[in-house]
N, C-alpha and C positions, 0 to 999 in steps of 0.2 A: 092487594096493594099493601106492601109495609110501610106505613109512611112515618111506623115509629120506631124504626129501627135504628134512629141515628140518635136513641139519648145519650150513649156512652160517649160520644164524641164530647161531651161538654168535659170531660176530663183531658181531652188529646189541647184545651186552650187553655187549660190552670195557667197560662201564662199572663192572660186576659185579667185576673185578680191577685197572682201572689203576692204581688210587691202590694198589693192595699193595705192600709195601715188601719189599725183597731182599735175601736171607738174606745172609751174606758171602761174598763171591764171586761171578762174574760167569757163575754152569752157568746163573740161571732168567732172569738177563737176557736172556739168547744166545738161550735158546726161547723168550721171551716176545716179543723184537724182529723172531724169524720171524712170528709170530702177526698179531702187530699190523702189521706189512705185507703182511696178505692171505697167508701162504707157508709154509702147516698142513703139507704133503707136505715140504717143506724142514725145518720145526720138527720134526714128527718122526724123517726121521733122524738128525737131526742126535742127538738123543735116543737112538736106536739107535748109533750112531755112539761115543758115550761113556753108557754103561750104569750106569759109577760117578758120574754127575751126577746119578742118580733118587736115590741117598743124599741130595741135599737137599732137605726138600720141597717148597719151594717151585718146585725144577725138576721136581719130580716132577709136579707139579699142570699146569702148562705144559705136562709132555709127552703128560699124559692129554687135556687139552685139543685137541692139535695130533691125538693118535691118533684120537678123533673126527671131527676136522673131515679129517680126511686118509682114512678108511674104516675106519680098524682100530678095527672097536667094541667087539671083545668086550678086546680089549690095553687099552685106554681104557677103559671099567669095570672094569677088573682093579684098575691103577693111583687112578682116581679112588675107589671102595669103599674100598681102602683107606686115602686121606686122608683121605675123611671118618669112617670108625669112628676118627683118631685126634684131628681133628679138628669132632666133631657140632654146635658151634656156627658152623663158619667156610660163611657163604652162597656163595660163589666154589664151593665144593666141592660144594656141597649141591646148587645150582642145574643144575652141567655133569655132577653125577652124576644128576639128574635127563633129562637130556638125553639118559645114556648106557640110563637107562632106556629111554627113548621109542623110541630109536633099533633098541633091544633087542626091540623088542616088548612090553615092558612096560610098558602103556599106563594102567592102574590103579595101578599104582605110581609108574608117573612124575607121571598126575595127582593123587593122594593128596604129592608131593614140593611142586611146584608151587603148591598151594592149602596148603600151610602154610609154604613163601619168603612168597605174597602176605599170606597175612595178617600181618604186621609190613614190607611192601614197603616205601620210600621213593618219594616222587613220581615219581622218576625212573625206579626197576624196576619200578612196576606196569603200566606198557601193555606192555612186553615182556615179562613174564609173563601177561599175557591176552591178549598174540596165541599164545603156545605153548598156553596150557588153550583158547582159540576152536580151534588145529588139531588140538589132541585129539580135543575133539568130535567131528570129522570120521573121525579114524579108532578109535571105538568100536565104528562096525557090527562090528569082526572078533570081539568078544562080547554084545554086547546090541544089542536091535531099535530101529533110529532107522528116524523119519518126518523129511523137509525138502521144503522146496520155495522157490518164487519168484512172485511177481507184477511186471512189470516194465512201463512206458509211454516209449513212445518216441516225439518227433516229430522230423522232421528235413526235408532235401529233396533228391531223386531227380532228378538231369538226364535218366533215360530209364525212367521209370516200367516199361514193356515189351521193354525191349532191345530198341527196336526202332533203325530203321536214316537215315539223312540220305536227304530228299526228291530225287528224281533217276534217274539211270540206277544200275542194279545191275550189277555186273563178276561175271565166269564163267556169268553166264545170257544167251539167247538175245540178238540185238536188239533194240534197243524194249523189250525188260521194265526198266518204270520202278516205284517209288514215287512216288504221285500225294498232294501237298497233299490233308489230312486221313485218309488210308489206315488202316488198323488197324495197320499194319507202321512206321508215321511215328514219327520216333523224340520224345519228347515229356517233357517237364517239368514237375515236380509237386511240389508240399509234403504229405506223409504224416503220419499218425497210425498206431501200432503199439500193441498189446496182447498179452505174453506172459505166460505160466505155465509151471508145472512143478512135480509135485510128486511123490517119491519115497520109498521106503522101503526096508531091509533089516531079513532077520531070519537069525542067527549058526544055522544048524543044525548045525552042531559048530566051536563057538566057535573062534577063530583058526583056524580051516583052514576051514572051507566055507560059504560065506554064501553067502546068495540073495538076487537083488534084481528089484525092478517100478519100474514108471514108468511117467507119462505128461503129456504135454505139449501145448501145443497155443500158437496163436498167429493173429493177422489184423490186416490193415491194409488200411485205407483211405486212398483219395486225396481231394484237396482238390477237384477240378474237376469238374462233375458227368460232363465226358464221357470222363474216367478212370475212372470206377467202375466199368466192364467191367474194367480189369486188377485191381481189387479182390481178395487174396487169403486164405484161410484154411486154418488146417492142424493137424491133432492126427494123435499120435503115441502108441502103449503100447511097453512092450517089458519082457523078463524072462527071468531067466539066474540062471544061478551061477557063482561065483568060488571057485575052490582055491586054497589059499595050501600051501605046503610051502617053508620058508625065504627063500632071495633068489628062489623062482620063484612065478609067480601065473598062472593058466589060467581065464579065464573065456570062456564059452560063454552064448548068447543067442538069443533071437527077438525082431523088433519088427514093427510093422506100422505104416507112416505115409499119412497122405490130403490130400491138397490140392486144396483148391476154388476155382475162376476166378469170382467174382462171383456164389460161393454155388451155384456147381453143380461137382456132381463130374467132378474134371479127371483126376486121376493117384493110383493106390495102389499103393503097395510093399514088399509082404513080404518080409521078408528073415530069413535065417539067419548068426551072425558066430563066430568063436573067434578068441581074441587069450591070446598065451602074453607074458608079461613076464619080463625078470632083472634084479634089481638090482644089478648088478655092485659096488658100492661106494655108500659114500654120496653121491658126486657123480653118477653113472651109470647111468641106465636103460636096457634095449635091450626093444624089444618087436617082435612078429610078427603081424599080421592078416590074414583071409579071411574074404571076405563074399560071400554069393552072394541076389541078389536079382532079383523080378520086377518089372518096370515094365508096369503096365497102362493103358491112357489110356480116356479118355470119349470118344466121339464127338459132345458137345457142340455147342451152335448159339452163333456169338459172333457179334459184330459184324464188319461187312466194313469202315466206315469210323468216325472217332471219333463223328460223330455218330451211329451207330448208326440210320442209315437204313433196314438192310438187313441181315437175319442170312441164316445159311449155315451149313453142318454144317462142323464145322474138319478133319474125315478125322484127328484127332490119333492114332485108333485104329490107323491103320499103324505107328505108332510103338513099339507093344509090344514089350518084348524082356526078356530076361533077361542079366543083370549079374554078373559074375562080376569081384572084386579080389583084389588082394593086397597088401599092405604092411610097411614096414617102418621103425621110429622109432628116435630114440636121445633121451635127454633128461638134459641137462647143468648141475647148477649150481654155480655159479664163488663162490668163497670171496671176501667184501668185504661191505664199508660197504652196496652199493647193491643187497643179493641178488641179482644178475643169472642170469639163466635162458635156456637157450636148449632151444630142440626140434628137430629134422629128422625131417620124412619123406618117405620115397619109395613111392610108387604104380604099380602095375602093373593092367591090367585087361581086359575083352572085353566088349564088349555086342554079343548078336544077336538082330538082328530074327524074332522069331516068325512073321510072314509068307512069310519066306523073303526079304526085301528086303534087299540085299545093299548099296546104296546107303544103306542106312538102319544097317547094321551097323558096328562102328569097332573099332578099339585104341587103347588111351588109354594113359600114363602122363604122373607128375606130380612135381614133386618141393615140397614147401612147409617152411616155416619158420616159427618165432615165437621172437623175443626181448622180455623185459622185466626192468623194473629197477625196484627199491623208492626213489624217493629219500627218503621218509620211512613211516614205519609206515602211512600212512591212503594214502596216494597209489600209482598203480602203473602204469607207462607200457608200455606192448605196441608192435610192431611187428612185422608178419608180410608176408611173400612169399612169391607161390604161381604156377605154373606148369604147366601140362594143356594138352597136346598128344593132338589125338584126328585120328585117320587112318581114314576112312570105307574099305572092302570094294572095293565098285566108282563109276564114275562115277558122278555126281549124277542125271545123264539123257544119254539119248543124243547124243554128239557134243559134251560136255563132261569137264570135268577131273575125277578122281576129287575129293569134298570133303577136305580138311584145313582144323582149327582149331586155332589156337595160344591159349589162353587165361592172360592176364597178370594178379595181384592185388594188390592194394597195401591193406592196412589199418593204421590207428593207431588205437590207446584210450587214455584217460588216465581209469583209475577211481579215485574219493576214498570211503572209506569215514566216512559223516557219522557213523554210530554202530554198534552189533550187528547191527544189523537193517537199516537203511537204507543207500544208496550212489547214488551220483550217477556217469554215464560220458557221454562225450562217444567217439565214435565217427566217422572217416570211414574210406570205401573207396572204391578205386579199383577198375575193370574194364576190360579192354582185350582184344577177343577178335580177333585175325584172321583170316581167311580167303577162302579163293580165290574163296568163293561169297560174294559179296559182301551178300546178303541174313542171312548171318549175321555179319557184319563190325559190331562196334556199340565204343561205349566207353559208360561209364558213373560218373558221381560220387554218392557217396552220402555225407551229412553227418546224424548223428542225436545229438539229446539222450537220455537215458535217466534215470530215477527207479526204484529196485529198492528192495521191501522182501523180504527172506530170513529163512525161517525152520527151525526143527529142533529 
């Protein structure tokens, strides 16, 4: 559970204090001109730094402020309680000592603070007070049992519906192994239709330390052409754990089981087991830890040999069984400003081996991936993410060939608008760039999708 992930938000209300006017003397200007240029870690020591400027309160108020947005929560409720027991009318106090609640774990108090700022709000403080009571919401499950979910339609269009590959000769396979005009392997473009869901629940079996949670999911898309609906895919998902909380650490543990169908026949299911330990080092900084170990089983399915589907064949995808074993490791950063900017890193370690004993078929992977985004207004929220999987196969591909290596490149944008509580609108593209030696797996891929979300809980 992040539940401090919302200190940068105390700069998105500098509305809440700018016009306050300054006591005699220049101690609350000095921490308020850190503040107000993004520079919380600066304001407060500055704070610390001279001890006898909390004598005014108005730099006192500033410093509790800067203490928050800089990590030091429980120094910053200290100071802010106190403003406001002398203080009970002044909302500047009321508001950031609500914050220090939240930040606190005090999530009933903080929303009990919150829902009586809005009721006398100004036009201006009531969407930033109901995006803080919307992120409460979110973190309730750690005492009472929430139900949420999604239904979401996306259309968009696919330059290679199948990853598949350019018509011609293949590089690292024999000679003469070509892809022939119309092949199943042809690499091909398409306009899609998507349909997802989700829908989840927890219940608090001892409230702020141990929650349990389920899910399940599911999603399918179709192509526009009819001689794409062989790559047609569907997929649902369960899965259910529990989560420990014991201060800045969280330790949740899990099973899920997922299934995906190739044009409505069972392709691939993968059970899997995960535990992921978190710390939240400070309110800008998360560091987390994960291990997954999962089975890959495939279908021995009959697909088409070419698009027109003249001629099926068993796809032997059943060689492909193996079991999956990761590891990983995150860090998650947000940066104090106007535009909430957030960033994530992770790194990836891993082992797939083939259950056959295919050694060709077995690999090591790691990966390293990224995501940044930035709020430029409350409703709007920009993403960009890069991602990178390098997998090294065991042994050669076949005899009197190169062992396989893939180098796998990602490029994605979103730009999602939140129309109201419930609804949102995203525009989504990705990029894929896979290389390899084995030129039957060498493809690129553009993906452009609309989306229409309604959420609920």
């Amino acid at each position: 559970m992040n539940k401090l992930k919302f200190h940068w938000l105390g700069f998105a209300v500098a509305t809440l204090y700018a016009g306050m006017a300054m006591a005699d003397g220049n101690d609350a200007a000095q921490i308020k001109q850190l503040l107000d240029a993004g520079r919380p870690v600066d304001a407060y020591a500055l704070g610390q730094q001279h001890p006898d400027w909390l004598n005014n309160e108005d730099a006192a108020l500033f410093y509790g402020i800067a203490a928050l947005d800089s990590g030091h929560v429980q120094d910053g409720f200290t100071v802010l309680q106190a403003y406001a027991e002398k203080h009970p009318a002044h909302r500047t106090a009321r508001f950031h000592l609500a914050r220090a609640r939240m930040l606190r774990g005090e999530l009933l108090a903080a929303e009990a603070d919150y829902t009586a700022l809005d009721a006398d709000a100004s036009a201006q403080e009531k969407p930033l007070l109901a995006g803080f009571l919307s992120m409460l919401d979110g973190q309730k499950a750690l005492y009472k049992p929430t139900v949420g979910g999604f239904a979401e339609l996306g259309l968009g269009r696919d330059s290679n519906v199948n990853t598949g590959v350019n018509v011609g000769g293949i590089a690292g396979l024999p000679g003469g192994f070509v892809v022939a005009q119309g092949a199943s392997n042809q690499k091909v473009a398409d306009n899609a239709a998507t349909l997802a869901g989700n829908l989840n629940a927890t219940y608090p079996l001892l409230p702020g330390k141990l929650i349990a949670y389920a899910g399940i999911n599911g999603s399918t898309r179709w192509n526009e052409a009819e001689q794409n609906r062989q790559f047609d895919t569907q997929s649902y998902g369960i899965n259910s754990g529990l989560t420990w909380l014991h201060g800045a650490y969280a330790l949740r543990g899990g099973i899920e089981y997922n299934r995906v169908a190739l044009d409505h026949a069972n392709y691939l299911a993968t059970p899997a087991v995960s535990v992921e330990g978190q710390y939240q080092h400070d309110a800008a900084n998360r560091f987390a830890l994960a291990a997954q170990y999962g089975r890959l089983s495939y279908a021995n399915l009959m697909v088409c040999q070419d698009l027109a589907c003249s001629t099926r064949m068993p796809s032997g995808a059943d060689w492909l069984d193996s079991n999956l074993a990761t590891l990983g490791a995150s860090w998650q950063h947000g940066f104090a400003g106007p535009l909430a900017p957030q960033l994530s890193l992770s790194v990836l370690g891993g082992q797939e081996d083939n259950r056959h004993g295919r050694r060709d078929l077995s690999r090591n992977l790691y990966g390293i991936n990224s995501q940044f985004s930035v709020k430029p207004t409350e409703k709007l929220q920009l993403t960009l993410g890069l991602g990178y999987l390098d997998s090294r196969y065991q042994e050669a591909f076949a005899d009197g060939l190169a062992q396989r290596q893939d180098r796998l490149l990602s490029l994605s944008t979103a730009a999602a608008y939140q129309l109201d509580p419930r609804w949102s609108a995203r525009l989504e593209y990705g990029y894929t760039r896979q290389y390899s030696n084995i030129g039957l797996f060498d493809y690129s891929r553009h993906l452009l999708t609309a989306k229409l979300r309604y959420s609920f809980q």
